[in-house]
KOLGUGU-149029 format. One record per residue (C-alpha): residue in three letters; x, y negated, z negated. Coordinates in pm, 1 decimal. Layout:
REM KOLGUGU-149029
@res Ala, px X, py Y, pz Z
...
REM end
This chain:
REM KOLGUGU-149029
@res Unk, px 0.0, py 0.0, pz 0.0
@res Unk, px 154.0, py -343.8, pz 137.2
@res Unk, px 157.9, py -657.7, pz -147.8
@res Unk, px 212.3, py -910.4, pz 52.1
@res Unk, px -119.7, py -1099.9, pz -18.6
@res Unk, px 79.2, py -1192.3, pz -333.6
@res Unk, px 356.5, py -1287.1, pz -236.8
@res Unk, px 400.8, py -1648.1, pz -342.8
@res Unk, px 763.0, py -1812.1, pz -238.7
@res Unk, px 810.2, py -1679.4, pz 81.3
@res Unk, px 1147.3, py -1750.2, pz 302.3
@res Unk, px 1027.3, py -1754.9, pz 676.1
@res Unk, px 1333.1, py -1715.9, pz 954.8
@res Unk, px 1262.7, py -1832.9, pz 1263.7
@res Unk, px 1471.2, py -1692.8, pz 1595.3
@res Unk, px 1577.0, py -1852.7, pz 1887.1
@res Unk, px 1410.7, py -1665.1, pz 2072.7
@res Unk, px 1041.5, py -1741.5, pz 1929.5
@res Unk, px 1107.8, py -2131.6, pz 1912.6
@res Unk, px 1248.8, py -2169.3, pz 2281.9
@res Unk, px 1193.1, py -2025.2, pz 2635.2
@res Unk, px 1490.6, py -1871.4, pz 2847.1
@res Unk, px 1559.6, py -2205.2, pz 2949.5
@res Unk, px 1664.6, py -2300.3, pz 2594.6
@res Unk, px 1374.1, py -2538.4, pz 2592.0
@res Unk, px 1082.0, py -2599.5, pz 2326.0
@res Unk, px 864.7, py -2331.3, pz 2375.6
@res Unk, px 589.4, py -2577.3, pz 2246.5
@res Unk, px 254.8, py -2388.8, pz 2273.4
@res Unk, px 411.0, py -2117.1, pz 2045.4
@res Unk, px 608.6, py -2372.0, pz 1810.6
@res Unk, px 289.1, py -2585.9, pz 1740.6
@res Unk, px 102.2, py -2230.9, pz 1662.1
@res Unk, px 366.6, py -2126.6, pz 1425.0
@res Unk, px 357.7, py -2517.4, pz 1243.9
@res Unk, px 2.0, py -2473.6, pz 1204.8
@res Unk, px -13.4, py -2135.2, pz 1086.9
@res Unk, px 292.8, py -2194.3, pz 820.2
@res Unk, px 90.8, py -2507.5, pz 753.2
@res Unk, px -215.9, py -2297.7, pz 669.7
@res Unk, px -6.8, py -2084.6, pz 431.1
@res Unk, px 139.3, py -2346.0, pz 283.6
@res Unk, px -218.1, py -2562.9, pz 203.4
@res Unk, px -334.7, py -2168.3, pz 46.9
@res Unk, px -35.8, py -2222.0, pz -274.7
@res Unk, px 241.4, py -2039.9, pz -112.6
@res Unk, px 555.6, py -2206.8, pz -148.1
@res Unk, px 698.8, py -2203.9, pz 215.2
@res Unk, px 1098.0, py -2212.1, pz 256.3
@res Unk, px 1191.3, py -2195.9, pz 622.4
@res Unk, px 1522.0, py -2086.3, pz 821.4
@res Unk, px 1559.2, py -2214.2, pz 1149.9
@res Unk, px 1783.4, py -2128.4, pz 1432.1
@res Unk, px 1728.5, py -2287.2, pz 1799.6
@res Unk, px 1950.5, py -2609.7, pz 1736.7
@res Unk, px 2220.6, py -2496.2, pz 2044.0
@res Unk, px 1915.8, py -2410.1, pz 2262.5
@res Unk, px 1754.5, py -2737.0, pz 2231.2
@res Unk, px 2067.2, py -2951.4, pz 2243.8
@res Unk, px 2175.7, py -2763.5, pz 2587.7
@res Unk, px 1835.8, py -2825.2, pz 2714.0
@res Unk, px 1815.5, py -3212.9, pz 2594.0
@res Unk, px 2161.3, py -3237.8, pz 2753.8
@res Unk, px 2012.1, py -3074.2, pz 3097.3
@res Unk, px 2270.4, py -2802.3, pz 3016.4
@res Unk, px 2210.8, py -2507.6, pz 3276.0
@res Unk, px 2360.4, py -2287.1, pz 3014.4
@res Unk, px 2494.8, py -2258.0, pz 2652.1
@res Unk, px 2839.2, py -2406.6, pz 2651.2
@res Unk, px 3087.9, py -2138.2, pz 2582.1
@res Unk, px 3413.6, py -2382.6, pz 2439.8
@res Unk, px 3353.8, py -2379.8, pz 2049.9
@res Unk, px 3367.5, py -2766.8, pz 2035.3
@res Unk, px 3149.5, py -2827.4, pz 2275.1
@res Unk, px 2920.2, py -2575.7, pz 2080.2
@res Unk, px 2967.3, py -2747.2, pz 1799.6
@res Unk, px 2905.4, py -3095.9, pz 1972.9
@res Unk, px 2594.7, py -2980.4, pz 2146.1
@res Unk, px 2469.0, py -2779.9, pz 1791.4
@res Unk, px 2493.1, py -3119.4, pz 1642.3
@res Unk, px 2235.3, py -3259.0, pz 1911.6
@res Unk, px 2019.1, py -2997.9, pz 1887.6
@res Unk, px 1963.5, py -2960.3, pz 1498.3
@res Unk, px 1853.1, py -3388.0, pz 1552.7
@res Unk, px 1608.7, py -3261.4, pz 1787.6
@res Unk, px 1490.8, py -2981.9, pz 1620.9
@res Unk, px 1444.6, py -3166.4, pz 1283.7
@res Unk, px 1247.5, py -3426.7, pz 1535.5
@res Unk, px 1053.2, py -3161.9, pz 1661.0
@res Unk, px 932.6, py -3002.3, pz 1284.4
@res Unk, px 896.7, py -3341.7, pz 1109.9
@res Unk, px 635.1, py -3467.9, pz 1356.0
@res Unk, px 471.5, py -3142.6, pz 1434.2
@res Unk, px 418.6, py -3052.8, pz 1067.1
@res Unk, px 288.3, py -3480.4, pz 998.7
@res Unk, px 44.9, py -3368.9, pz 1195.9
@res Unk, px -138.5, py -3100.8, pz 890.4
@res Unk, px 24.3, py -3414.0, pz 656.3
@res Unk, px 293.9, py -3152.0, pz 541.7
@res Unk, px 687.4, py -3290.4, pz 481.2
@res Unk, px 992.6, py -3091.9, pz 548.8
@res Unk, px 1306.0, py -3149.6, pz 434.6
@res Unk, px 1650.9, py -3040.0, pz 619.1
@res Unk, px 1955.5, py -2854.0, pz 403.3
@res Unk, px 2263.4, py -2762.7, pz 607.5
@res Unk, px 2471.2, py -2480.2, pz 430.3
@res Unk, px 2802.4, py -2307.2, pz 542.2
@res Unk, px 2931.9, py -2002.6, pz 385.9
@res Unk, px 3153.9, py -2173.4, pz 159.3
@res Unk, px 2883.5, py -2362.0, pz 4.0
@res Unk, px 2702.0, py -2036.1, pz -79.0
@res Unk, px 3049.7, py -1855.1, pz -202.3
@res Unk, px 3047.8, py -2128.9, pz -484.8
@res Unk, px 2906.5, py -2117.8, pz -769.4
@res Unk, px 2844.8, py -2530.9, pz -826.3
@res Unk, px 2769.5, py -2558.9, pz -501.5
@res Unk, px 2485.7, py -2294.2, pz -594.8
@res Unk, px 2350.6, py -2403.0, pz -796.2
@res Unk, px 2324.1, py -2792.7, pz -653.4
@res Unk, px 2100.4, py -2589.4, pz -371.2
@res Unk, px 1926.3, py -2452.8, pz -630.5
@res Unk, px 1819.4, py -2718.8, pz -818.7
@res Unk, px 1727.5, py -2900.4, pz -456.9
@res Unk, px 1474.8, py -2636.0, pz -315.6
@res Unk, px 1320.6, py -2600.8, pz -655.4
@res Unk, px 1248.1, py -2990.8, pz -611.8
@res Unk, px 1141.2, py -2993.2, pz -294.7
@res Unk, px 927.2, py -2723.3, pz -354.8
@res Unk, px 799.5, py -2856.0, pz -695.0
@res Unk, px 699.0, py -3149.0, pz -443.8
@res Unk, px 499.1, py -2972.7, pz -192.3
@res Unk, px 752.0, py -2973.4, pz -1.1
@res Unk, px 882.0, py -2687.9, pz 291.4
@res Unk, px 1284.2, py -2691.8, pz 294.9
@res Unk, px 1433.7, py -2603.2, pz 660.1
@res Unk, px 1740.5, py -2417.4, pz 652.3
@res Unk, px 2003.0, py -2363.3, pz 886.8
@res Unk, px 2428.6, py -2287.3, pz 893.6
@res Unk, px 2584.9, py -2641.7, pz 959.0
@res Unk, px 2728.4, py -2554.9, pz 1321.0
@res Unk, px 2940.6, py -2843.4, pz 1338.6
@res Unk, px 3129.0, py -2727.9, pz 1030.1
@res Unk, px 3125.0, py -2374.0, pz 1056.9
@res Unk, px 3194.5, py -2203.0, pz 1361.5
@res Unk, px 3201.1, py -1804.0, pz 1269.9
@res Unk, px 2823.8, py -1795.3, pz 1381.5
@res Unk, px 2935.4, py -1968.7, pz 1754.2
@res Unk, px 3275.6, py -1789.0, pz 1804.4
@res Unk, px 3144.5, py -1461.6, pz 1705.5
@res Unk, px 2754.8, py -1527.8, pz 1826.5
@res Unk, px 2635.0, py -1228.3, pz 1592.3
@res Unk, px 2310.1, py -1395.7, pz 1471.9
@res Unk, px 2415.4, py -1478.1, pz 1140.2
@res Unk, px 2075.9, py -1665.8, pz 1031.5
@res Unk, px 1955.9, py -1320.6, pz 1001.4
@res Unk, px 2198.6, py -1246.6, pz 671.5
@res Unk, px 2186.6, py -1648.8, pz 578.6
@res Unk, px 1809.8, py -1615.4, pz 544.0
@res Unk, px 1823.1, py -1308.3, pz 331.3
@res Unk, px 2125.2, py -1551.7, pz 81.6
@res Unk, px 1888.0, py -1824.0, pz 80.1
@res Unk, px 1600.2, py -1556.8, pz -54.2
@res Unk, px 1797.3, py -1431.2, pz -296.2
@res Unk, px 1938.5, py -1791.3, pz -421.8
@res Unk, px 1555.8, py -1951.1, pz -417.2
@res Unk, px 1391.8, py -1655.7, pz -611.0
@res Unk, px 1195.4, py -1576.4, pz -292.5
@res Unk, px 931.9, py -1297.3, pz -350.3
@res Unk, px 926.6, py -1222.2, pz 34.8
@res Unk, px 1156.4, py -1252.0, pz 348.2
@res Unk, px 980.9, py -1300.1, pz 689.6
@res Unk, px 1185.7, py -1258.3, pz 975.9
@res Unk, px 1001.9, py -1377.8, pz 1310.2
@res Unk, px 1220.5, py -1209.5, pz 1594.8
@res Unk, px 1103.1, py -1099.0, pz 1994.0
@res Unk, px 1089.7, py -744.9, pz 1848.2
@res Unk, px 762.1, py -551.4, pz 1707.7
@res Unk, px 888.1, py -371.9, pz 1429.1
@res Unk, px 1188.6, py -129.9, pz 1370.6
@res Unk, px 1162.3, py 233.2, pz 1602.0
@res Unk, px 1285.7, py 548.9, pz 1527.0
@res Unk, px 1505.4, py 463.7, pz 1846.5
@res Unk, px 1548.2, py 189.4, pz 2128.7
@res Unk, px 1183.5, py 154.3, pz 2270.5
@res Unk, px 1345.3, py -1.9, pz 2611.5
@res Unk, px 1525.5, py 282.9, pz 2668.1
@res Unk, px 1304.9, py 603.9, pz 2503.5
@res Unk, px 916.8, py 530.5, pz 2589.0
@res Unk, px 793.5, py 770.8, pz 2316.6
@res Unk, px 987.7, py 595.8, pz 2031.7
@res Unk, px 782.1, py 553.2, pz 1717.0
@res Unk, px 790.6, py 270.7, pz 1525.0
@res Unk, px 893.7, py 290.5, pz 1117.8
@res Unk, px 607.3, py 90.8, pz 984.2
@res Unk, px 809.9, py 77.1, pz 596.9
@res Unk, px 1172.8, py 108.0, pz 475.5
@res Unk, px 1221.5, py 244.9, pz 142.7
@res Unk, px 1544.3, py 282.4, pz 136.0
@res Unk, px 1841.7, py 189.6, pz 402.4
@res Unk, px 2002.6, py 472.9, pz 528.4
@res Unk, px 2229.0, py 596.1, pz 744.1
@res Unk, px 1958.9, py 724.4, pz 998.0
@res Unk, px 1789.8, py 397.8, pz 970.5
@res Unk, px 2097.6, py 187.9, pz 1025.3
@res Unk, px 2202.4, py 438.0, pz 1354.1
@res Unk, px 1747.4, py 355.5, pz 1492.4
@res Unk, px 1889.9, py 11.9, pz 1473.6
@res Unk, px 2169.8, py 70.9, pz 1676.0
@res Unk, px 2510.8, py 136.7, pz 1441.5
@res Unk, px 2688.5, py -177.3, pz 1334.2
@res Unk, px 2817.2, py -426.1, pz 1543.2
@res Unk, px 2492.5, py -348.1, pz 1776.6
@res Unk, px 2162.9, py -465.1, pz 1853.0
@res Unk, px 1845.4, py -307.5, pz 1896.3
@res Unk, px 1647.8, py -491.9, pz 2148.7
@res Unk, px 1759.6, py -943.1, pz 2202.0
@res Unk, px 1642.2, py -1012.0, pz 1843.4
@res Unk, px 1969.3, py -800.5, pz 1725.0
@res Unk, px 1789.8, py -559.2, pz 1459.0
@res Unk, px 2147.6, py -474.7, pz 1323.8
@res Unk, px 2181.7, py -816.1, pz 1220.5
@res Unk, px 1835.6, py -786.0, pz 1036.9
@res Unk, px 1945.9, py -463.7, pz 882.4
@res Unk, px 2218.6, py -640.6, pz 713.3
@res Unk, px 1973.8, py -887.8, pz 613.2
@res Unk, px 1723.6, py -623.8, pz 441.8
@res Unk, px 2014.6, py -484.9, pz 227.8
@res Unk, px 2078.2, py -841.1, pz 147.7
@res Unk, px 1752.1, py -895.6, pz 69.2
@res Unk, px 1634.6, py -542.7, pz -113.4
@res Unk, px 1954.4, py -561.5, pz -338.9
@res Unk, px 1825.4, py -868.9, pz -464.7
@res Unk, px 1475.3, py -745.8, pz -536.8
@res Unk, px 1324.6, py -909.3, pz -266.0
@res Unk, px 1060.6, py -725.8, pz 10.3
@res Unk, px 1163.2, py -843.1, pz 386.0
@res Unk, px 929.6, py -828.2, pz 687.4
@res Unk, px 1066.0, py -775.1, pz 1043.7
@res Unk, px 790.0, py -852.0, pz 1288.2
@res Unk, px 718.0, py -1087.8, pz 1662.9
@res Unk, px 696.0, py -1454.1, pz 1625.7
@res Unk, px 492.4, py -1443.2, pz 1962.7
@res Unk, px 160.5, py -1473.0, pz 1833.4
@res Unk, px 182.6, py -1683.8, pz 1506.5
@res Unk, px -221.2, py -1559.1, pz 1383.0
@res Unk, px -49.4, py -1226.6, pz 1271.4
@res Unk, px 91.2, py -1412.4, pz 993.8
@res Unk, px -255.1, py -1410.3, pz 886.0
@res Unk, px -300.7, py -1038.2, pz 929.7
@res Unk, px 23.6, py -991.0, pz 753.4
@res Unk, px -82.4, py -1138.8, pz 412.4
@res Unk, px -435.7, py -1015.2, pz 399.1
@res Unk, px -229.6, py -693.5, pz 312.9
@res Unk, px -284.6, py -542.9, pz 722.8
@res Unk, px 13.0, py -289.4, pz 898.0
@res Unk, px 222.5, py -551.8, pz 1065.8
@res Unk, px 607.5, py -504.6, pz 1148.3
@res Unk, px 816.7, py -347.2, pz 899.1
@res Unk, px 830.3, py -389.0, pz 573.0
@res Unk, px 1189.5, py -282.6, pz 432.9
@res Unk, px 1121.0, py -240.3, pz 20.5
@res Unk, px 1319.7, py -408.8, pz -259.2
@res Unk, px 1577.0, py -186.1, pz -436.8
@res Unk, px 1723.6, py -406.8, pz -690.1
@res Unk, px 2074.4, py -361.7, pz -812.2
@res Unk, px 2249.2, py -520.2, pz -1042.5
@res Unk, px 2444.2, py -719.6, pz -816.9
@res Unk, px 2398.6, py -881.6, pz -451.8
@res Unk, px 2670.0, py -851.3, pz -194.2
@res Unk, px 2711.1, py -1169.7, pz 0.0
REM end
């Protein structure tokens, strides 16, 4: 039996790949769906923290970029365009349901210290105590593993930010249904694995082994994320961002995705 009608702080990652079109453009019929839905859930008393990715898309396609830029400054130059945009794009979308966001730029060394900690701490409970929906992302312009490397690291940040803000849930909005049993593009009769109750070593290999990806959302990337996220006590939900109303399905308790379940442990590897 799924909980999630009661799940109350709930982290909400949001992939490239549901925000923009191939072009790297605003996909803005699906973007104003998702701002109204997570609007919705917010008005209902859920405490909505958000993680956002899409800043390189949209500063490639505000800079009539026919591509992603592949040198790591210009990466970094055209991330830095793109998070102004996207921050544009939220704050007036989410005025609209007369709902204010906030933007908090980490890096890894930020999370890896303990002051710096707890300063983030202290500043989502505020902005939460305020009504207020944090958006998340990894500061591009300072730290470049995510661009060098392009492994999808919101997936993992997501899952720290969770586990730093107390989250009760961890919604991960990818272009993939759920997690299967094996890769659905290439095996037609794969099943899908509607809950996780533990991580193991078959359901890391359904995801594709490490340093894979299961489909363009990258499920090994989410994988990581779920142990992230279930050694911290903390349920996570892998499911499409393509049509936002499922959100609604997914907290009146319905089978959406996959829900991985929380295994605490005493301590979180980051």
């Amino acid at each position: 039996m799924r909980n999630i009608s009661e799940k109350k702080r709930v982290v909400i990652k949001l992939g490239t790949s549901t925000l923009a079109h191939a072009t790297g453009k605003l996909n803005i019929r699906r973007m104003t769906n998702l701002v109204r839905v997570i609007s919705d859930l917010h008005n209902s008393g859920r405490e909505i923290i958000m993680v956002s990715s899409g800043a390189m898309g949209l500063g490639a396609g505000k800079l009539g970029l026919p591509e992603k830029p592949r040198e790591t400054k210009m990466k970094q130059a055209v991330a830095a365009i793109g998070q102004c945009e996207l921050m544009h794009v939220y704050d007036d979308m989410f005025e609209k349901y007369s709902v204010t966001v906030a933007q908090i730029l980490l890096t890894k060394t930020i999370i890896n210290n303990s002051s710096h900690c707890e300063n983030f701490k202290n500043t989502i409970e505020t902005l939460v105590g305020m009504g207020v929906i944090p958006i998340v992302n990894e500061n591009d312009t300072i730290a470049i593993d995510e661009l060098e490397l392009e492994i999808g690291e919101n997936d993992s940040l997501s899952a720290l930010v969770a586990s730093l803000a107390g989250a009760d849930l961890l919604l991960i909005l990818s272009d993939i249904d759920c997690l299967y049993d094996d890769d659905p593009r290439k095996n037609p009769d794969a099943k899908p694995i509607t809950v996780v109750e533990k991580i193991t070593s078959n359901i890391e290999n359904a995801a594709g082994g490490a340093g894979s990806g299961l489909g363009t959302g990258g499920m090994s990337t989410k994988i990581n994320a779920a142990k992230i996220a279930s050694e911290a006590g903390i349920d996570m939900v892998i499911m499409n961002g393509k049509n936002p109303e499922l959100l609604y399905d997914l907290f009146e308790n319905k089978e959406i995705g996959t829900i991985f379940k929380a295994n605490k442990t005493d301590e979180v590897t980051i």
